[in-house]
C-alpha positions in Angstrom: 177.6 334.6 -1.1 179.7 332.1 0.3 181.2 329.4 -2.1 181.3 326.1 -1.1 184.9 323.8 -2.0 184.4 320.2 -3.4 186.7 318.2 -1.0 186.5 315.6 -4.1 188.5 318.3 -5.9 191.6 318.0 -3.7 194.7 317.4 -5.6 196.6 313.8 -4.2 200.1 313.2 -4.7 202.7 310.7 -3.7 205.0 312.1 -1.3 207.5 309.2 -2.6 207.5 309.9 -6.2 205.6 313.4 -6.8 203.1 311.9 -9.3 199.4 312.5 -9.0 196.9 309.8 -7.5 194.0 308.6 -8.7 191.5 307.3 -6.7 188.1 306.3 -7.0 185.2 308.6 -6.9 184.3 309.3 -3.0 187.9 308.4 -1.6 188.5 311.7 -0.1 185.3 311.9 1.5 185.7 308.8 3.1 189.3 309.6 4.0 188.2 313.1 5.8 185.3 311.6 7.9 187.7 308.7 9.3 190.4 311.6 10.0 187.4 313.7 11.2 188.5 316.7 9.0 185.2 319.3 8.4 185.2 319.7 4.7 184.2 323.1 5.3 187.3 323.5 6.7 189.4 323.2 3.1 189.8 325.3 0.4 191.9 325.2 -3.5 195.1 326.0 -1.1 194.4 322.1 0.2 196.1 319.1 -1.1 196.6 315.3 0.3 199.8 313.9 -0.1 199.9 309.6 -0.2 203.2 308.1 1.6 203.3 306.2 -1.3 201.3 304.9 -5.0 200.8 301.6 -6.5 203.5 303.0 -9.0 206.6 303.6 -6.5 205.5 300.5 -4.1 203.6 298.4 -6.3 202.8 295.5 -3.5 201.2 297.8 -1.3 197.2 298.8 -1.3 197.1 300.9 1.2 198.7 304.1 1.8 199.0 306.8 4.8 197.9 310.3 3.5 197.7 313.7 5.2 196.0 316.5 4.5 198.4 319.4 3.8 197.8 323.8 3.1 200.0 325.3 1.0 201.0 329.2 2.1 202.0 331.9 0.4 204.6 333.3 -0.1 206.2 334.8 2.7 207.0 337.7 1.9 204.5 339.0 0.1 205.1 338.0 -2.9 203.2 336.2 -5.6 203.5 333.1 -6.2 205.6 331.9 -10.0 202.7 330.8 -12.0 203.7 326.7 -12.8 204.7 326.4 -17.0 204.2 323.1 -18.3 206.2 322.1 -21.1 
């Protein structure tokens, strides 16, 4: 069985500030037909990083993005589980 990824589920960050965007419901979707990016072509190691948010350039409305794939690790390793505080 072959499981199908969400693009909608792709985590978007500002590449200025590091915190999280938040865009309306179909954004990415949009965004990834304009850049003509297959969806089937993405996966949970996917994120889209803005050049910028309405909280770090707060005149601007529109921002450039790109579609990034995180690795892993090089060497083999596992990657450190992220801790919250």
């Amino acid at each position: 069985m072959t499981r199908k990824f969400d693009p909608e589920l792709l985590y978007v960050e500002c590449h200025r500030c590091g915190q999280p965007v938040l865009w309306r419901r179909g954004m990415t979707t949009k965004l990834l037909k304009l850049a003509k990016i297959d969806p089937s072509t993405l996966d949970e190691r996917c994120v889209i990083l803005s050049e910028g948010c309405p909280g770090c350039v707060p005149d601007e409305t529109t921002f450039t993005t790109q579609v990034i794939r995180l690795n892993k690790e090089k060497d083999g390793r596992s990657s450190m589980l992220a801790v919250a505080n």
